[in-house]
Structures are given as structure tokens and as C-alpha cells.
C-alpha positions, 0 to 999 in steps of 0.5 A: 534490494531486488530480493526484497522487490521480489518479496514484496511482489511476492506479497501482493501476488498471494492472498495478501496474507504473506505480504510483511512491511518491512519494518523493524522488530518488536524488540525494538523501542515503540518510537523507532518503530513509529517512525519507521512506519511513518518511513514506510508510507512515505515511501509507498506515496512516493512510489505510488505517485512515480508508478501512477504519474498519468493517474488522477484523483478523479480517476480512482474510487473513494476507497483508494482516494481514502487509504491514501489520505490514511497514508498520508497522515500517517506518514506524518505522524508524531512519536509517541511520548509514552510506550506503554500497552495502549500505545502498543496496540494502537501501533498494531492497529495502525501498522495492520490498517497500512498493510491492508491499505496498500493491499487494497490499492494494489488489488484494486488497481493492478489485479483489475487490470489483468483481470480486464478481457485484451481489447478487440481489434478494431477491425470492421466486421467481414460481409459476405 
């Protein structure tokens, strides 16, 4: 488990382009690989909310108050009754919007803090 930890920060730390959900293989049947999507946003929501528990709606932007309501849906989502090309795709789609959602929350919200100058002590100016 650390080892994939380690990956998935990894992911995040790069450009973005390295970051992989884990989820399971194209050889797989299109409905588990719906449900494990739904899994893997289910389980980004939980650890968003544990990591940001001091965090209110008020205080994040609309675009990550959207991407997580697009988490959300889609983290109860239904699988699909069919499995062919256009299913296909839109499971493409969706799965890429989840990847470049957490992308931006993680941007938006972690990189911006370590991009913030420390504070200044608040120490009253010397007079001479």
C-alpha cells in the first residue's frame, strides 16, 4: 500500500501526465471497470473530506466545488446495460474527466499552498 502512496504522489508531484488511476485493465468487462471508477471516486471523497476536515464549501472556488459534484455523480453511477463502442468511449471520457478533476483539486489546493511566500514574523519594526 505505501508503494502505491508513494505512485500516486508521484503522479500528482509531476506534470500530471504521470498520474494513473488505479483501476483495472481494458481486457476487463466494461461494467467492473464502471464500477471501479465509481470505487475510485468514492474513495478520492472520502479522502478528500478526512484530509480537508477544517475546509468549507465557502472556502474553495467553483471549479473545485464543481469537480467534486462531477465526483460525486459519478461515484454513483449505474453500469451500463450494454458494452459496445459508444459505451466504450464514454467510459474513456468520464474516466479522463476523473483523472484531470483530481489533477485540479490537488493543483489548486496543495501546489498553491507551497507556492505561498512563509509569513513574516509579526514582530514590530526596529526604530532607531
Amino acid at each position: 500500500l505505501l508503494s502505491l502512496r508513494d505512485q500516486l504522489h508521484e503522479g500528482f508531484q509531476g506534470t500530471g501526465l504521470e498520474l494513473a488511476l488505479l483501476l483495472p485493465g481494458d481486457e476487463e468487462e466494461l461494467g467492473l471497470r464502471v464500477a471501479a471508477v465509481a470505487q475510485w471516486c468514492e474513495g478520492f471523497l472520502v479522502g478528500f473530506g478526512t484530509g480537508s476536515a477544517n475546509t468549507h464549501d465557502k472556502d474553495l472556488s467553483p471549479g473545485i466545488q464543481e469537480a467534486l459534484s462531477d465526483l460525486a455523480a459519478i461515484s454513483q453511477v449505474a453500469t451500463p446495460e450494454n458494452d459496445g463502442d459508444e459505451e466504450e468511449d464514454m467510459f474513456e471520457q468520464v474516466a479522463e474527466h476523473c483523472r484531470m478533476a483530481a489533477l485540479m483539486i490537488y493543483t489548486e489546493l496543495v501546489m498553491r499552498h507551497q507556492g505561498k511566500p512563509a509569513p513574516s514574523p509579526q514582530t514590530p519594526p526596529t526604530r532607531h
